[in-house]
N, C-alpha and C positions, 0 to 999 in steps of 0.2 A: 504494500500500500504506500503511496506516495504521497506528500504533501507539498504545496506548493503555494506560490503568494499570489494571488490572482487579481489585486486592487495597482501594484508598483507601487514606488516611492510612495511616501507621506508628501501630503500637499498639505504646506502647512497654513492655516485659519486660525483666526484669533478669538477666543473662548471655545474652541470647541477640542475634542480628545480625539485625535486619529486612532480610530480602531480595522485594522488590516483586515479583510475578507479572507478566509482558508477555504481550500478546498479538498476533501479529500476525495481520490481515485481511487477505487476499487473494482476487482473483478467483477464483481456483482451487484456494487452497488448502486453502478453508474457515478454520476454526480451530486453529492450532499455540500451544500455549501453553509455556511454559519460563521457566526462572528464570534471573536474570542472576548467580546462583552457581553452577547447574550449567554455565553457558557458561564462566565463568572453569578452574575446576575442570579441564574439557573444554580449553581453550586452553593447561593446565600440562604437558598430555601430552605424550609423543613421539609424533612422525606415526605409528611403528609401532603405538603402545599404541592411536591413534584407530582402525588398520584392523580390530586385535586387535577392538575393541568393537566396529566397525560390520560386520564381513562376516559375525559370524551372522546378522545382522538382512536381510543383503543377499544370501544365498544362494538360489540361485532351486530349486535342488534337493530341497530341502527340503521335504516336504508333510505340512501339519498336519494333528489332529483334524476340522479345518473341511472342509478339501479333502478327506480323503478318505469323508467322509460326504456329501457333494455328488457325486464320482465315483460311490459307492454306489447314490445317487438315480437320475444319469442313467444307471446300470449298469440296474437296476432297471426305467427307463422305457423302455429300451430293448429288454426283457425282453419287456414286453408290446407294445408295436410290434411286435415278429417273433412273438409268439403271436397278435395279432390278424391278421397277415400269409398267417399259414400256413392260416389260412378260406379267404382267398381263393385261395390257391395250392392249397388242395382243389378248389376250384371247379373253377378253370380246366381243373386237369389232368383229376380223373374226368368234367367235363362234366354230361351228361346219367344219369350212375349216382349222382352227388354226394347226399348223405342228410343229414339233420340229426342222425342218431345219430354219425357218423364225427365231424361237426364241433365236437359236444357235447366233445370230450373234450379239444379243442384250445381249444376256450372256457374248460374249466375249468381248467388251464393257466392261461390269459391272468386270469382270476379270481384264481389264486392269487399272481400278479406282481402283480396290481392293488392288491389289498389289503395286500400285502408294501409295494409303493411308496408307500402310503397312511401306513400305518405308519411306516415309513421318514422319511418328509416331517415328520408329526404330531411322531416325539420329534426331528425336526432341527429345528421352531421354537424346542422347548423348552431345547433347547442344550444334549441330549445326544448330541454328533457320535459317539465312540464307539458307542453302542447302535446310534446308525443307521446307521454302520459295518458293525456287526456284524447287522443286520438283512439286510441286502445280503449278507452271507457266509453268512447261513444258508440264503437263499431260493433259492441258486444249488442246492445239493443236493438241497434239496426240488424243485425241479423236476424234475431229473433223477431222482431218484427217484419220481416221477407218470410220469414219460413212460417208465423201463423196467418200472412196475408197471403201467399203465392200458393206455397207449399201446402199448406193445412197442419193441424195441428196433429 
């Protein structure tokens, strides 16, 4: 592991404390950078006051905007998985009565997840996890409401 100084010289200012940026490089850890005033700072504390700061950051429970627009996503993918599913599970069971009208309406379905999904993914690059949260919570009634209007109950 290497250290190195990644600010250069002191530039010197009048009432203030130059504190040098470090960086350390590891295999794995990538890049962590911190200053050797937030460590001291951090070292003034009581062990209580370090858990107080570190256990929101460490609680597993917890799921963000990120996560749950991603659950969303693979809610969503998974949407259309069992609408393209349910084609062939027409197939199998009517057999030889099976029509492409009957399966039309389960495609359109799987349509509708698709483009929800699409949607979905599009505003999650743009890093609006909310919306695509909430893209996943609208597409779920719309469904269901296609399948007791279209489909039948």
């Amino acid at each position: 592991m290497k250290l190195r100084d990644t600010d250069g010289p002191p530039k010197p200012r009048k009432g203030t404390l130059w504190t040098p940026k470090w960086t350390i490089i590891g295999p794995k850890s990538g890049e962590l950078e911190f200053k050797r005033r937030e460590l001291f700072e951090l070292a003034c504390h009581s062990e209580i006051e370090i858990y107080r700061r570190a256990l929101p950051q460490v609680t597993i429970l917890r799921v963000t905007k990120e996560r749950w627009a991603q659950i969303g996503i693979t809610i969503e993918f998974l949407i259309v998985v069992r609408a393209l599913g349910e084609f062939f599970r027409l197939k199998h069971v009517q057999g030889t009565n099976f029509s492409i009208a009957v399966a039309a309406l389960y495609v359109g379905g799987a349509l509708i997840a698709a483009c929800s999904c699409w949607a979905g993914v599009t505003i999650y690059f743009f890093r609006r996890y909310t919306l695509s949260a909430w893209i996943t919570l609208a597409t779920v009634p719309v469904l269901l409401a296609y399948k007791i209007a279209v489909i039948g109950w």
